[in-house]
Structures are given as structure tokens and as C-alpha cells.
Residue, then its C-alpha position, 0 to 999 in steps of 0.5 A: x468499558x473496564x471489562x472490555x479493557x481487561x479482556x483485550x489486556x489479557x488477550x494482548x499478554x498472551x499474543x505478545x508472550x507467544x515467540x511464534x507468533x513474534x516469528x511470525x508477524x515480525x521476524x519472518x517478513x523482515x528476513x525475506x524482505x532482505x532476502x528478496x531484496x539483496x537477491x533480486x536487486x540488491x538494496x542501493x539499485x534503482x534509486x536514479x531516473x532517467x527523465x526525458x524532457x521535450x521542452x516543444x514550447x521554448x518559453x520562459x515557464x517550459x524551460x523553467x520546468x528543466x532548472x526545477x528538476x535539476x535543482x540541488x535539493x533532489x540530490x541528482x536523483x534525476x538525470x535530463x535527457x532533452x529532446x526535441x520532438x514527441x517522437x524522439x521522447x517516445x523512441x526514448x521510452x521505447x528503447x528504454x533510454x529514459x524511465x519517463x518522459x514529459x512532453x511540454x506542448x506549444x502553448x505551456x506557459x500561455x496556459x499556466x498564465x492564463x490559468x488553463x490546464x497546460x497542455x503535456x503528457x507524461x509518458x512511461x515505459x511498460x512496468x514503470x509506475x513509481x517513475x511515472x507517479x514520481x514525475x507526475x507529483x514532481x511535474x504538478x509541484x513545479x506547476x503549482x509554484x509557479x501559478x500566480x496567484x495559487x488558484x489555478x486549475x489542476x494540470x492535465x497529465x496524459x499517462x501512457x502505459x502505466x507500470x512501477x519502476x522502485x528499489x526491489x527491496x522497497x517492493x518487498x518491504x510493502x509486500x511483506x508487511x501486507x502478506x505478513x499481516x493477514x497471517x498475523x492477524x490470522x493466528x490470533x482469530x485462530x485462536x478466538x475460534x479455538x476458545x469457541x471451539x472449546x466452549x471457552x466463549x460460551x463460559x465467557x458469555x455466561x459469566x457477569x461480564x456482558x457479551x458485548x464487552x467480551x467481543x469488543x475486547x478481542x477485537x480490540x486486542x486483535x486490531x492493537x496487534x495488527x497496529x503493532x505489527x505494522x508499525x513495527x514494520x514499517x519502522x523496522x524497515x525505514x531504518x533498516x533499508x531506507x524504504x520511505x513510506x509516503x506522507x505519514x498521515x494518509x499512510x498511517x490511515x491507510x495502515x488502520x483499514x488494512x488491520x481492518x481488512x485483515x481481521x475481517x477477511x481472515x475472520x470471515x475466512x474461519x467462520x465459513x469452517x467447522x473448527x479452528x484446524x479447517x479455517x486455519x488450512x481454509x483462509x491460510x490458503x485462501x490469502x496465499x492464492x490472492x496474494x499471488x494474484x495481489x502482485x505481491x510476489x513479482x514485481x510488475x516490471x516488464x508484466x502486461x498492463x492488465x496486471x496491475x488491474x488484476x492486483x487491484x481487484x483483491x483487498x490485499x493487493x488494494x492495500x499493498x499497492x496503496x502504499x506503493x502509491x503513497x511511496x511515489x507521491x512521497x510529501x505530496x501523497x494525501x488521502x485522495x491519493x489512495x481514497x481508493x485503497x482506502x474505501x475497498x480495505x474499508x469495506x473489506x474489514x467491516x462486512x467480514x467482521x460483520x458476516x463472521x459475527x452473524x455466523x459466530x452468533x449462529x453457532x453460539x446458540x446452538x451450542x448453548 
């Protein structure tokens, strides 16, 4: 334990003392997160909603649900717009009069009072996802306090078309943080294939100081670095930009299998290489192309549906959109709100650093 501490000490000295890499993982994503941000939607845009309420049921609870989005402690961040059928909320959605609209059917409050899912949908413009998850916690809230007693069963919401609708500077925020990680957290695998490459680990192996010890150490000092990063980030933008990052614990959860994920995949990335120059070009080029396709150079306003499922289908996009999520659920976001984020960043990271250990050992042997 103490000679894997002093390595991953040692590793961590140098990694903070390299200005490039400070650069790199903190300077860079920071700057083009304003960039972006101030350039494509300035950092105040976006921050109302227009919600459409069609209140079909006229009861007590139903008109109830309108007072309790026009309550003082959201700040007028919501504006109503009441209609009187489903086809005036969905010509309303359509024509782009309202982000979202909830649908209270007949029969809303007999069913919140008898305990049975209300009858209501949740409708949302192509490309409006944060506005959609926003309505959807907020509609769930409002049921919630108003069941008697707590117990009722969790009410059904239809979403159509789902999408993401949020300040283009909170965009970029998660983007950057994501993108940013895997580059940070790449050049510090670079350089343990370097000492590879140059027989360092090899001396390292052969000293008195066990194997394991050695290789849980830089694993260590590399997982610190990417929580550093992050968190320097997350924090660097909260108070720079106002972004809001969700529940603390489910987003710092999320931010521990995202290091993860990005130690395993650029870490496998290199091992498939003959030497630190070929791995670097290799998984530098390999995280560009599946962050283009993770989403997270574009927001997905006015994109096909089918997008958002292409992003999620990449473990960064996974992970960049988890923090999305955790964004629109806001105090109500949990770990089952990216339980998926969760698992797939997860298994990312622990099968990549499991298959480049495999390869690495293969390679140490052969040399000695």
C-alpha cells in the first residue's frame, strides 16, 4: 500500500507540474465552452419555457397543477399558456408556440384520489428534451405532494417526440468537460506507455517494489487526475456560467465512472498500437470521431429523433448525456435517472483497462 502510494504521488507531481497538460484539460474546454457558448446563444438565452397546459378534467387537483407552476419559487421561469382541447396543445407544439405542453385528461383528479396513475401526457417539440424532462420532474413533484397519503403509484407520462431544449453555453459546458476528459486522461496513459516503450516499467518491475503496487499506483494517480479535472470543471463553469449540474450525488457517481471510462477506453486505444507516438494519433482520432457522433459538437435542436439514440450508443455520448439528464431533473435527479450512464460508462472503463492489462503484460514479457 505505501509503495503504491508513493508512486501514484510521484506520478501526480509531474502531471500537475506539466503547464500543457493544465492547458489541455482545464484551459482549453473552459475557453471553448465561452466560445461556443457567447457565439451560438449567448450565455442568458434559453433560461424560460413556455408550457402549455390543457386542463381537459376541470377538477380541483387539475386546476391545482396550474397554481403550482406559477408559484413564486420558480421565479417566472415558466410561462402558461392554457388551452382547451389536445389539439389546440399539440397545434401549439407544432407551430412552436410552446416548448411543451401537459395534457390532463378527464378523470385526473379521481385517479390521483383513488391512487391509480393519472391519465396525462407530456408533449414536446422535436429537439426539446431538457423541456420535456423539466415538465416531466416538475409534473411528477406537483403529484407527489398532492397524493394522500405518500404512497401512490408513480404517474404515467406519454412523451412524444423527445429532443433537448437548454442554454447553449450549459451545452457546451457538459460537452467540453466530457471531450476534454478523455484527452486529459489520454495524455497521461501516453506517457505510462512511454515508460513502457522506453523499458522504464520494466526497471520498475524488476526493483523491490511489487508489480501490483506499481500499476495500482499509476492507475491511481491517473483516476485522481481525471477527478480533478472534472471537478475543476464542473466547479470552473457553476460559477463562471451559472450551468447547474443536477443532484450533487448521482452527478459526482456519474463523474467517478466517466474517469473510468476514459482511462479504459484510451487506455485500451494505446495498447492496440506498437508505441506511445502510434496510440496517441490512434485513440486521438478515435475520440474525435465518436465524439462527433456522441452529440457533442451540435446541439440536437431541430435534429431527427434518431439522433439522440446514435449518441447514446457511444460511452462518451453516455456519459455527456447523463449529465444532461441529471441537469433537467435538477433536485430530483437520482441514480436511477442515469442508472443507464451509469452502467455502460461503467463497463466501458473496467473491460478497457482489463483488455489493455492483458495486452500490456503480453508485451512486458516479451521484452524481459
Amino acid at each position: 500500500m505505501q509503495h503504491a502510494l508513493l508512486v501514484c504521488l510521484k506520478d501526480l507531481r509531474q502531471r500537475l507540474r506539466d503547464r500543457t497538460a493544465i492547458l489541455t484539460a482545464i484551459v482549453a474546454p473552459l475557453a471553448l465552452t465561452a466560445l461556443m457558448g457567447l457565439a451560438l446563444g449567448g450565455a442568458q438565452g434559453g433560461s424560460g419555457m413556455r408550457l402549455c397546459i390543457a386542463d381537459l378534467d376541470h377538477s380541483k387537483l387539475s386546476s391545482g397543477f396550474v397554481d403550482f407552476v406559477k408559484r413564486p419559487a420558480l421565479g417566472g421561469r415558466i410561462r402558461v399558456e392554457p388551452v382547451d382541447s389536445l389539439p389546440a396543445a399539440e397545434k401549439m407544439i407544432q407551430e412552436h408556440q410552446a416548448e411543451c405542453a401537459v395534457v390532463m385528461s378527464p378523470g385526473f383528479g379521481r385517479a390521483i384520489e383513488s391512487g391509480n396513475p393519472p391519465p396525462a401526457e407530456i408533449l414536446a417539440a422535436r429537439g426539446e428534451q431538457f423541456a420535456m424532462q423539466g415538465t416531466g420532474e416538475l409534473f411528477r413533484d406537483f403529484i407527489y405532494r398532492a397524493a394522500i397519503p405518500h404512497d401512490r403509484a408513480v404517474p404515467e407520462v406519454i412523451p412524444r417526440s423527445a429532443g433537448g431544449q437548454m442554454r447553449i453555453v450549459d451545452f457546451f459546458a457538459a460537452s467540453m468537460t466530457v471531450l476534454f476528459l478523455n484527452f486529459g486522461v489520454l495524455s497521461g496513459v501516453r506517457a505510462l506507455q512511454a515508460e513502457v516503450d522506453s523499458r522504464t516499467m520494466s526497471r520498475l518491475i524488476a526493483s523491490p517494489t511489487p508489480p501490483y503496487a506499481i500499476v495500482a499506483g499509476k492507475l491511481a494517480a491517473l483516476f485522481l487526475i481525471g477527478l480533478i479535472q472534472m471537478g475543476t470543471m464542473i466547479a470552473a463553469t457553476s460559477f463562471m456560467f451559472g450551468t447547474r449540474w443536477g443532484n450533487p450525488l448521482p452527478a459526482a457517481a456519474l463523474m467517478f465512472t466517466s474517469v473510468l471510462m476514459a482511462i479504459g477506453l484510451t487506455a485500451f486505444l494505446m495498447s492496440l498500437a506498437n508505441n506511445a507516438e502510434q496510440g496517441t494519433a490512434l485513440a486521438a482520432m478515435v475520440i474525435a470521431l465518436l465524439s462527433i457522433v456522441g452529440g457533442q459538437f451540435l446541439p440536437p435542436q431541430g435534429l431527427p429523433d434518431v439522433f439522440e439514440t446514435l449518441t447514446r450508443l457511444t460511452p462518451n455520448g453516455q456519459a455527456f448525456f447523463g449529465f444532461l439528464d441529471l441537469s433537467a431533473a435538477g433536485a430530483h435527479g437520482t441514480l436511477m435517472t442515469i442508472a443507464e450512464p451509469l452502467a455502460v460508462t461503467a463497463i466501458v472503463g473496467l473491460s478497457g483497462i482489463a483488455l489493455a492489462g492483458l495486452r500490456a503484460r503480453g508485451s512486458l514479457q516479451r521484452m524481459t
